[in-house]
C-alpha positions, 0 to 999 in steps of 0.5 A: 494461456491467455484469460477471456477478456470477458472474464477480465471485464467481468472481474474488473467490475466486480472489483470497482463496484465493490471498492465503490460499495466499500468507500460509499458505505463502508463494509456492510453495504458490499453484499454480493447482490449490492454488487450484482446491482452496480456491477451488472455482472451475474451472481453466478458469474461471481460465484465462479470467480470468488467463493464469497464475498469475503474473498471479493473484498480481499481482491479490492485490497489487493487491487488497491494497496500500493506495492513497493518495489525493491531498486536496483542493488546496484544503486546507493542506499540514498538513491534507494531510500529516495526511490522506495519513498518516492514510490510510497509519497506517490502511493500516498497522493494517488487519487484512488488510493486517498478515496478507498484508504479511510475505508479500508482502515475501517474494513480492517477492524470489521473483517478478521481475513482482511486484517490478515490480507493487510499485515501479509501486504505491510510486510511485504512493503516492510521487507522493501524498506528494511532491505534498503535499510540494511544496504545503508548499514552495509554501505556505513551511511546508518548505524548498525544499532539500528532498530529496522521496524522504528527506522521504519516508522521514522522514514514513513511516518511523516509521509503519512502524517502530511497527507493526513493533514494536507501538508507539507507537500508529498513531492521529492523535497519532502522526501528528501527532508524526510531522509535527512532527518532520519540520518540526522539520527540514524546516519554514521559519519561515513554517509 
């Protein structure tokens, strides 16, 4: 059963008026009626469709937080590892991404529910990146000692740290400098 493209176009701008009400004023500006007045969608048709406002901000984070996909089983841990960083360097430098980031960190702290949307989305995305992890210590390229959630830290931290400060740049070299760094400590003589 297909969804009325009425239904999708209201949703929508329920969902980018409140992530703009978000990134403009923080989480007490995003009330239902200061959506009602930028989106121009009904306060009953909101309703319909969320049961609070609570729930509409978790569809801004759902909608906005980048997913990570888990590659191909068939490709190397390198390659993988290269994708799932790739993917997340992408993430990182998406426009949209960059504007509705700061505020949800500080919607975090603010909302208890969202704070438990996020951690359900970080380990989802920590699933993709100790999954490729444990392709890398089956294939020999890392340790087996390994401790998943600081091998974690250690591939993704410096990804997040470039773009807070702006640099270096986020492409397929840092990426790379990133992965070699982190076999510098974690790899085994067989990588």
């Amino acid at each position: 059963m297909s969804v009325d493209a009425r239904v999708t176009r209201s949703r929508a701008a329920v969902v980018r008026a409140a992530t703009d009400l978000l990134v403009d004023g923080g989480p007490t500006a995003v009330t239902v009626d200061a959506i009602v007045a930028r989106s121009g969608v009904a306060k009953s048709t909101i309703y319909r469709h969320w049961d609070s406002r609570d729930d509409i901000l978790l569809d801004v984070i759902t909608n906005c937080a980048p997913t990570l996909t888990e590659p191909d089983p068939d490709l190397g841990f390198v390659t993988a590892l290269q994708l799932v960083l790739g993917e997340i360097a992408a993430a990182l430098t998406d426009p949209e991404w960059n504007r509705v980031f700061p505020a949800l960190l500080t919607l975090r702290n603010h909302e208890d529910g969202v704070a438990h949307i996020e951690q359900q989305l970080e380990a989802r995305q920590e699933r993709v990146v100790d999954a490729v992890l444990k392709r890398g210590i089956e294939e020999g390229a890392v340790r087996a000692d390994v401790d998943l959630d600081q091998a974690g830290a250690l591939l993704v931290g410096p990804l997040l740290f470039a773009n807070l400060v702006g640099k270096p740049a986020l492409d397929r070299h840092m990426v790379d400098r990133v992965i070699e760094s982190f076999l510098a400590l974690n790899g085994t003589d067989r990588r």
